[in-house]
C-alpha positions in Angstrom: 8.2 -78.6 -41.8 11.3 -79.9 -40.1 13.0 -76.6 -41.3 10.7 -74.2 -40.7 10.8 -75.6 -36.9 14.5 -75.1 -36.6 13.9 -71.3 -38.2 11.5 -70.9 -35.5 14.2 -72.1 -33.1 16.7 -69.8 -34.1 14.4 -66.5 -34.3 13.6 -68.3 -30.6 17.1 -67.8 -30.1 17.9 -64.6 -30.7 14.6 -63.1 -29.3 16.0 -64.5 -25.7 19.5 -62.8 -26.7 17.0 -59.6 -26.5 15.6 -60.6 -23.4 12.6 -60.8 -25.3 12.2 -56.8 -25.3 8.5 -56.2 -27.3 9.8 -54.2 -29.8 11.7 -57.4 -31.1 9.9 -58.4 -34.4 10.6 -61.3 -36.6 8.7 -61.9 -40.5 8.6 -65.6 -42.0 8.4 -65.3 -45.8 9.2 -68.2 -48.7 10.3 -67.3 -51.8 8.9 -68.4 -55.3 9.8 -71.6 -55.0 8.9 -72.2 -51.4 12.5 -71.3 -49.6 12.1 -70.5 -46.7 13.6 -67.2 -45.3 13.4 -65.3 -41.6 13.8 -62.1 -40.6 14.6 -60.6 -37.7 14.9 -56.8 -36.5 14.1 -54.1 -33.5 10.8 -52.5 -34.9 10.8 -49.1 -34.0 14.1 -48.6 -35.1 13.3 -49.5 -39.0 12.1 -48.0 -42.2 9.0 -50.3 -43.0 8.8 -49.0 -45.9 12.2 -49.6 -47.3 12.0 -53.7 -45.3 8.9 -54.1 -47.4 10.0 -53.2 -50.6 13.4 -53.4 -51.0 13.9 -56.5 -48.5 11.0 -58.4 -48.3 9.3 -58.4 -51.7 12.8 -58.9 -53.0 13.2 -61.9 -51.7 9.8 -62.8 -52.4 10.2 -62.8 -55.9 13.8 -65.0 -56.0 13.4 -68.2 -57.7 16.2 -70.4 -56.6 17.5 -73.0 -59.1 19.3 -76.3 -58.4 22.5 -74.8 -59.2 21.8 -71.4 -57.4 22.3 -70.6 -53.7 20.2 -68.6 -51.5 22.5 -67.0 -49.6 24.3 -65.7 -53.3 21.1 -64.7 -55.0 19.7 -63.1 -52.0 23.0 -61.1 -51.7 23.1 -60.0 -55.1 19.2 -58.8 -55.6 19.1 -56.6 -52.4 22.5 -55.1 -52.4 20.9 -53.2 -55.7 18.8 -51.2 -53.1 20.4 -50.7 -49.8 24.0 -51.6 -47.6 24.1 -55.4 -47.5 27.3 -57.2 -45.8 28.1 -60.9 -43.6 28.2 -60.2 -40.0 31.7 -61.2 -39.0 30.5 -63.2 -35.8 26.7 -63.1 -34.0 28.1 -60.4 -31.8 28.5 -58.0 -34.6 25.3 -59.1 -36.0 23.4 -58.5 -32.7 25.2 -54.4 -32.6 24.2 -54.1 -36.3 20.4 -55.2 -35.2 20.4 -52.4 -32.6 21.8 -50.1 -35.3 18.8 -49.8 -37.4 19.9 -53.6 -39.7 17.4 -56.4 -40.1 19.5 -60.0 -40.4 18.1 -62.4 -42.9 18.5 -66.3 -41.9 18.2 -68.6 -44.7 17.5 -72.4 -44.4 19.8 -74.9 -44.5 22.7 -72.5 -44.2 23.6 -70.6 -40.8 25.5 -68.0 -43.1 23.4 -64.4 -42.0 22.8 -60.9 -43.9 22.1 -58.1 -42.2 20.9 -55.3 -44.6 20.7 -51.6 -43.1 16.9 -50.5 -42.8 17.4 -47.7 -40.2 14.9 -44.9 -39.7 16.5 -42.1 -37.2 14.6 -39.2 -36.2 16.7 -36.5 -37.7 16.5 -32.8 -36.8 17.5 -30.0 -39.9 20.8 -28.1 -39.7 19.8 -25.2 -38.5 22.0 -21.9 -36.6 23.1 -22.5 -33.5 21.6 -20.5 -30.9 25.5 -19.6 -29.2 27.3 -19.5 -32.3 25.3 -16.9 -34.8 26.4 -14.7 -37.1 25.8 -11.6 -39.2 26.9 -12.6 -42.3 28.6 -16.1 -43.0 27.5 -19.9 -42.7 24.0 -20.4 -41.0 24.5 -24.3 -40.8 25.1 -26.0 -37.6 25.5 -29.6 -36.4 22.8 -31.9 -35.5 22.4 -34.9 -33.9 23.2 -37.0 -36.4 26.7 -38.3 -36.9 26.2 -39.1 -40.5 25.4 -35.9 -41.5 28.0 -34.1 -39.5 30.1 -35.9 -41.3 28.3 -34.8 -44.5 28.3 -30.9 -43.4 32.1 -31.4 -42.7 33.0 -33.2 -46.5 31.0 -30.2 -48.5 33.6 -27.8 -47.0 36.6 -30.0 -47.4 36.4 -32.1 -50.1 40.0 -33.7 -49.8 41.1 -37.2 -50.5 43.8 -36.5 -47.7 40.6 -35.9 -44.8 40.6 -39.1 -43.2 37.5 -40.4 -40.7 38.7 -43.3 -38.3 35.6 -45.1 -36.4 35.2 -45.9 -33.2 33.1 -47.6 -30.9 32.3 -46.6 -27.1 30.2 -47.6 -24.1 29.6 -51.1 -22.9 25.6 -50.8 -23.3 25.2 -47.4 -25.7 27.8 -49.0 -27.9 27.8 -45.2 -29.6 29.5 -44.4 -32.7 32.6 -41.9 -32.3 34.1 -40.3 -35.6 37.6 -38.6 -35.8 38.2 -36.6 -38.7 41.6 -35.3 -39.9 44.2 -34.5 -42.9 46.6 -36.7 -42.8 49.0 -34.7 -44.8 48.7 -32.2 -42.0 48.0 -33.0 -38.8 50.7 -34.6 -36.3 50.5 -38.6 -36.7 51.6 -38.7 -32.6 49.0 -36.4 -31.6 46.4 -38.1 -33.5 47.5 -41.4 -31.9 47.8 -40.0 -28.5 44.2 -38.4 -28.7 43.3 -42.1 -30.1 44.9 -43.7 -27.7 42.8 -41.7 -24.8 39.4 -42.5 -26.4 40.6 -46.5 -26.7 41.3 -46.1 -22.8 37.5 -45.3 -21.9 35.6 -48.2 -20.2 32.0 -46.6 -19.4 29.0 -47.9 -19.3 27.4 -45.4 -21.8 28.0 -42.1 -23.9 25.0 -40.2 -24.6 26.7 -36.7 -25.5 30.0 -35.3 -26.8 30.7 -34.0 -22.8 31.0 -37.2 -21.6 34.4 -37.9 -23.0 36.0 -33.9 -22.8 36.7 -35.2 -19.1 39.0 -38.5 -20.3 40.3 -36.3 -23.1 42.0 -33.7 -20.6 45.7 -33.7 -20.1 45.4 -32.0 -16.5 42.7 -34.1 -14.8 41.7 -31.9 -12.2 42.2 -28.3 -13.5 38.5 -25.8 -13.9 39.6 -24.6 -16.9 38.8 -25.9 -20.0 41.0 -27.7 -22.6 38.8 -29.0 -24.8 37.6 -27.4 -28.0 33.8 -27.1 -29.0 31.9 -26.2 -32.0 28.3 -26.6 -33.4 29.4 -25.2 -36.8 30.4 -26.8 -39.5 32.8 -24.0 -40.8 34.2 -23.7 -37.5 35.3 -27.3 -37.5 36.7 -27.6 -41.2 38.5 -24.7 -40.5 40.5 -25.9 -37.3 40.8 -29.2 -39.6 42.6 -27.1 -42.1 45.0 -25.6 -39.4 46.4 -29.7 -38.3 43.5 -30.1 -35.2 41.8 -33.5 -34.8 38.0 -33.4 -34.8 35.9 -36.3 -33.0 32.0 -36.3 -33.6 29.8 -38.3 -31.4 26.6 -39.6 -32.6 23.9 -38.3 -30.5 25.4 -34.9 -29.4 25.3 -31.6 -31.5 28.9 -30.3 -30.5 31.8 -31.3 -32.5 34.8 -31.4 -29.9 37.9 -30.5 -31.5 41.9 -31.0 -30.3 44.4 -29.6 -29.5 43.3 -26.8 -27.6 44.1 -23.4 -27.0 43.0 -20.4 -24.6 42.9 -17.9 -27.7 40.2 -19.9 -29.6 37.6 -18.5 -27.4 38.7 -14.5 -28.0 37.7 -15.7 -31.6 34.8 -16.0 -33.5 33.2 -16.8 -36.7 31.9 -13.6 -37.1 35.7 -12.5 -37.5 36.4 -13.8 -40.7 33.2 -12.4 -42.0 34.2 -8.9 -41.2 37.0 -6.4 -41.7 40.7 -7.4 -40.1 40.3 -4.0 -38.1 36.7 -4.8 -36.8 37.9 -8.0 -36.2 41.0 -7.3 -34.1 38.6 -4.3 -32.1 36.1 -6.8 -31.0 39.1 -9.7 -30.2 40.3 -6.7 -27.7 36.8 -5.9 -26.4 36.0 -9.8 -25.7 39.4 -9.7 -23.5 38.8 -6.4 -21.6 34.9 -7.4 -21.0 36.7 -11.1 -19.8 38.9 -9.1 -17.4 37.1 -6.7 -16.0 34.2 -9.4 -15.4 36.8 -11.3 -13.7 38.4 -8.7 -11.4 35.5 -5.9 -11.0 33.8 -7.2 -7.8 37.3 -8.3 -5.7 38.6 -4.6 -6.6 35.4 -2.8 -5.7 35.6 -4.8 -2.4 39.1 -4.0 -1.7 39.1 -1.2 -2.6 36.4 -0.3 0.1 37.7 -2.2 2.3 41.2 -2.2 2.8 42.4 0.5 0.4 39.7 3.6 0.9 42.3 6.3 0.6 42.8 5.4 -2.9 39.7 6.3 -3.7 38.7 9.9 -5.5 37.0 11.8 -2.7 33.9 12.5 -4.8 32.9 9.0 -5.6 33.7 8.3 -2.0 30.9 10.1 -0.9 28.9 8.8 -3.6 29.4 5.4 -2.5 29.4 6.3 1.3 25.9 7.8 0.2 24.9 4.4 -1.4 26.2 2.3 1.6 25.0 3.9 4.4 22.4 1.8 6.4 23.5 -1.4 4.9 23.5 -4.4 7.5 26.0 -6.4 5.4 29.4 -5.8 5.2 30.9 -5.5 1.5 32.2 -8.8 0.5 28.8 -10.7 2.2 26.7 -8.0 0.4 28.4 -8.5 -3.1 28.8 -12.8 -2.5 25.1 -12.2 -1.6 23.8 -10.4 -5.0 26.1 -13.1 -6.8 24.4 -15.8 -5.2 20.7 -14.4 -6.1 22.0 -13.6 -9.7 22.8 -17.2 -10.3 20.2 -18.7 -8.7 17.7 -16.3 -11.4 19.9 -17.5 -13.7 19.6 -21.1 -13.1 15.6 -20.6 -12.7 15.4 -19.2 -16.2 17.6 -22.0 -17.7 15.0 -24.6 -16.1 11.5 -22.6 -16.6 9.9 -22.8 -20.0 10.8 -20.0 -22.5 8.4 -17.2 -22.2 8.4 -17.4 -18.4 11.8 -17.9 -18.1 12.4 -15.1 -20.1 9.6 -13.4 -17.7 11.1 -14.3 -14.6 14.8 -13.0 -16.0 13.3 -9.7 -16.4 11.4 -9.7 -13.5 14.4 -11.1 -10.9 16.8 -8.2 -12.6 14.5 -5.1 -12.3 11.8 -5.4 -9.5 13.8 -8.1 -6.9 17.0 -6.2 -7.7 15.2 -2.7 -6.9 13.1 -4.1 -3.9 16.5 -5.2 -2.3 18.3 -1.9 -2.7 15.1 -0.1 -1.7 14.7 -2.1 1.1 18.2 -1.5 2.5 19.6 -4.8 2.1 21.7 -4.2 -1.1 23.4 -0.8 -2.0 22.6 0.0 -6.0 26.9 0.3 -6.4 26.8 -3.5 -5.4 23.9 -4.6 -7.8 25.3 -2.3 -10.7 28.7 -4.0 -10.6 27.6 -7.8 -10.1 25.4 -7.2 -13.2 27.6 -5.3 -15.8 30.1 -8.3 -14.8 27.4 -10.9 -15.1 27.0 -9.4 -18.8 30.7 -9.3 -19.5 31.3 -13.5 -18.8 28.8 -13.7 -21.7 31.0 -11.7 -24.0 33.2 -15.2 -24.1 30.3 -17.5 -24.0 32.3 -20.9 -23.8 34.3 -19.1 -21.3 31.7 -18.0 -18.9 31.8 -20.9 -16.6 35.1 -20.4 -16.1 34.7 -16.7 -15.4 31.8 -16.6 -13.6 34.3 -18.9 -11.1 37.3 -17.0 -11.4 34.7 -13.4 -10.1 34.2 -15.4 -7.1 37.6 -16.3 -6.3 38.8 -13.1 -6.6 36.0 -11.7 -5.1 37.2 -13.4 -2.1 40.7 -12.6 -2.6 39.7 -8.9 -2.4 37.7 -9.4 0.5 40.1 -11.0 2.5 43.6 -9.8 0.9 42.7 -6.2 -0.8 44.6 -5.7 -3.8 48.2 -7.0 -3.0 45.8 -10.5 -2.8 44.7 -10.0 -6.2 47.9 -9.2 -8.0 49.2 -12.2 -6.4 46.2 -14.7 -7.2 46.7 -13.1 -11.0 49.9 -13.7 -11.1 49.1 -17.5 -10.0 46.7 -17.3 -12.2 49.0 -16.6 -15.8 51.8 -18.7 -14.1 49.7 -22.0 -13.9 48.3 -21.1 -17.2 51.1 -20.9 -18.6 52.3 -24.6 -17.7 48.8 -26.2 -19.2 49.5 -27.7 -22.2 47.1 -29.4 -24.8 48.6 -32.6 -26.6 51.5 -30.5 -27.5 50.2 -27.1 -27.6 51.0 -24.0 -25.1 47.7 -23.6 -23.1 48.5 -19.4 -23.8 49.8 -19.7 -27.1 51.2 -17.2 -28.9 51.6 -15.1 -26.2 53.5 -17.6 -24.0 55.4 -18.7 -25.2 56.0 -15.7 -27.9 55.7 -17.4 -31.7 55.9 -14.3 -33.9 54.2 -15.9 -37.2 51.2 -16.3 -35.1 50.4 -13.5 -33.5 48.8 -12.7 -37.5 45.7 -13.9 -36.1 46.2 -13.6 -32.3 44.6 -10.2 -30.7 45.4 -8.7 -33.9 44.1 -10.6 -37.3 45.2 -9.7 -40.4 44.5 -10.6 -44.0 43.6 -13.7 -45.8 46.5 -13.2 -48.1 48.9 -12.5 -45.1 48.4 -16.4 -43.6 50.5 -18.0 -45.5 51.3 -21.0 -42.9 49.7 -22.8 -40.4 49.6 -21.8 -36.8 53.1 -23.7 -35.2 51.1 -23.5 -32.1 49.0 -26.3 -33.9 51.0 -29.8 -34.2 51.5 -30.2 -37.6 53.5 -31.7 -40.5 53.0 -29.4 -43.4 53.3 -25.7 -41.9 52.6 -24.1 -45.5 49.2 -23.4 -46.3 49.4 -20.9 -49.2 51.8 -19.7 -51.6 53.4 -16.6 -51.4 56.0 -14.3 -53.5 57.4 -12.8 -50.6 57.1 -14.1 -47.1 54.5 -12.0 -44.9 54.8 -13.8 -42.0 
């Protein structure tokens, strides 16, 4: 009875260690011969059925001899059903309870077990709704680090891809995965990026975005210099080319490093399709990005400071259009800008069908009541739009460009055209100095690397990439063999 008390004590114990949250459960059980065992776990965290049968009634049935130890025999029956191991101290023991372990605590022994009972609410792989394709992979990442990992070692099953573990957030304590070949990636570079995730001292990580910012090499640029994925074959594939992958548990998108600008002219679909399809739509992305960026700050200075430039027929056109509006050209397009993303925003947050609804409403009747109204010339709404469709033709770019339209915007406003050939010549000059753990931020391009422009605006054949991208730190730049070099 004696015993038994000091069990009670010790469950006692570590319920306070809880704070004695409710969901804190604890079983008494004794086995054959009247050992007496207690376990302790967070309940709604636990597969009830897998503690009763495999944990439970396992221990239920041990018969302890004279010669026999509990802690041994316990050890050895349930290891035959599920993960078993010997916290290292009662701090590890106390994270591997709020992982989804129940602890064991024997009598007459403070030696603990903590067997893994976890029951996670885990959503299918299923397509990603920014990442589909025509023809090609239809998997995507979940939530789920596990199987992430899983998704990741069907496509690459190499002895040489190597998953380190790490541990962030003072009270989410989540689970961080890097994933790389060591034969080909850049030991320094997977160090460095190591290194940066070491430094982080938060409170909590609930999503893969919450450590891009820590990962970035220039702090306080707008652009972006982390990669993301939410397909499988996506990440395997930049695993392949010497790039360090980290998966956070919790968070769908796979961010992946080093970074480049030119990942984001690609796409999956390009490797499903024809070189010559491929390298057409790689030029159409870049155009669409361009124009999307410069179309409103060009329209505006061109109307503004530069109207003699214009052909005399759409002059009039647009003098037709204009006429009778109270706003002056750069407030009247930074106004329609302003209402588009506003519409934008109100769709994100509304539910489906009505945001859907609203989309469709705000684009064709507010957008035609304004013009017919005279606040808006149709000119104005037609260019803001066709450049509001264009940032999505980059869809992990269009924050970015949906910025850069209204810099520029400005620019032309204020500057005319001289303003925006200077801003882009800012523009591809600080681009040019951004650099991602050892890659050029406008690789190939700038610098110029010849053997890589084979998948740069132009892609080329399968049997044609023979080596790895040297944009990529890497330590084995072969990738296939070859009779003849084709680089």
């Amino acid at each position: 009875m004696e015993i038994m008390e000091d069990l009670k004590k010790r469950i006692e114990y570590f319920k306070q260690k809880f704070n004695n949250t409710s969901d804190f459960a604890s079983r008494e059980i004794s086995t054959k011969n009247g050992t007496k065992i207690a376990i302790i776990y967070i309940e709604n965290i636990i597969d009830k059925a897998l503690l009763s049968g495999s944990v439970i009634l396992t221990l239920q049935n041990i018969e302890v001899s004279q010669k026999q130890n509990i802690y041994d025999l316990a050890k050895s029956q349930i290891i035959a059903y599920t993960k078993v191991s010997e916290p290292a101290d009662e701090e590890t023991m106390l994270e591997n309870i709020l992982n989804g372990f129940c602890a064991i605590l024997f009598e007459n022994t403070e030696k603990v077990l903590v067997v893994e009972c976890a029951k996670w609410i885990i959503r299918t792989p299923a397509e990603p709704p920014l990442s589909a394709v025509v023809e090609g992979p239809r998997e995507g990442f979940v939530e789920d680090f596990i199987t992430n990992i899983t998704l990741i070692r069907k496509r690459l099953k190499s002895k040489n891809l190597k998953v380190d573990q790490m541990q962030i957030g003072k009270e989410s304590s989540t689970q961080i995965r890097i994933l790389y070949l060591k034969d080909v990636a850049d030991p320094k570079i997977v160090e460095k990026i190591k290194h940066k995730l070491n430094e982080i001292n938060i409170d909590g990580i609930v999503d893969s975005h919450y450590i891009t910012e820590f990962l970035n090499t220039s702090k306080h640029s707008v652009f972006k210099q982390v990669g993301t994925t939410e397909k499988p074959d996506i990440a395997a594939a930049k695993i392949m080319e010497g790039r360090v992958v980290i998966i956070v548990d919790g968070s769908p998108i796979v961010l992946t490093l080093p970074y480049i600008l030119l990942e984001d002219l690609q796409s999956s679909n390009d490797y499903y399709t024809t070189p010559a399809r491929a390298t057409f739509l790689r030029i159409l992305r870049l155009s669409a990005a361009i124009v999307g960026i410069l179309l409103p700050g060009l329209y505006i200075a061109l109307l503004t400071h530069h109207i003699k430039v214009i052909p005399v027929k759409l002059l009039i056109t647009i003098s037709n259009s204009i006429q009778g509006i109270p706003l002056p050209p750069l407030l009247e397009i930074l106004f329609i800008i302003f209402l588009f993303e506003i519409l934008y925003e109100a769709s994100l947050r509304m539910p489906r069908y009505m945001g859907l609804a609203l989309s469709v409403v705000g684009a064709l009747i507010l957008g035609d009541t304004a013009v017919q109204a005279g606040l808006v010339s149709p000119p104005a709404v037609l260019i803001v739009a066709i450049t509001g469709v264009m940032s999505y033709t980059l869809p992990e770019q269009s924050t970015q460009i949906s910025f850069l339209r209204l810099i520029f915007t400005i620019i032309g406003g204020f500057m005319g055209i001289f303003g925006i050939i200077i801003g882009v010549l800012f523009l591809i000059g600080y681009l040019v100095n951004m650099d991602s753990y050892g890659s050029p931020y406008l690789a190939p391009f700038a610098p110029y690397i010849k053997s890589d422009l084979k998948d740069g605006m132009r892609r080329r054949g399968y049997p044609q990439m023979t080596t790895r991208p040297e944009s990529i730190p890497n330590i084995n730049h072969r990738r296939q063999k070859s009779e003849r070099n084709n680089d």
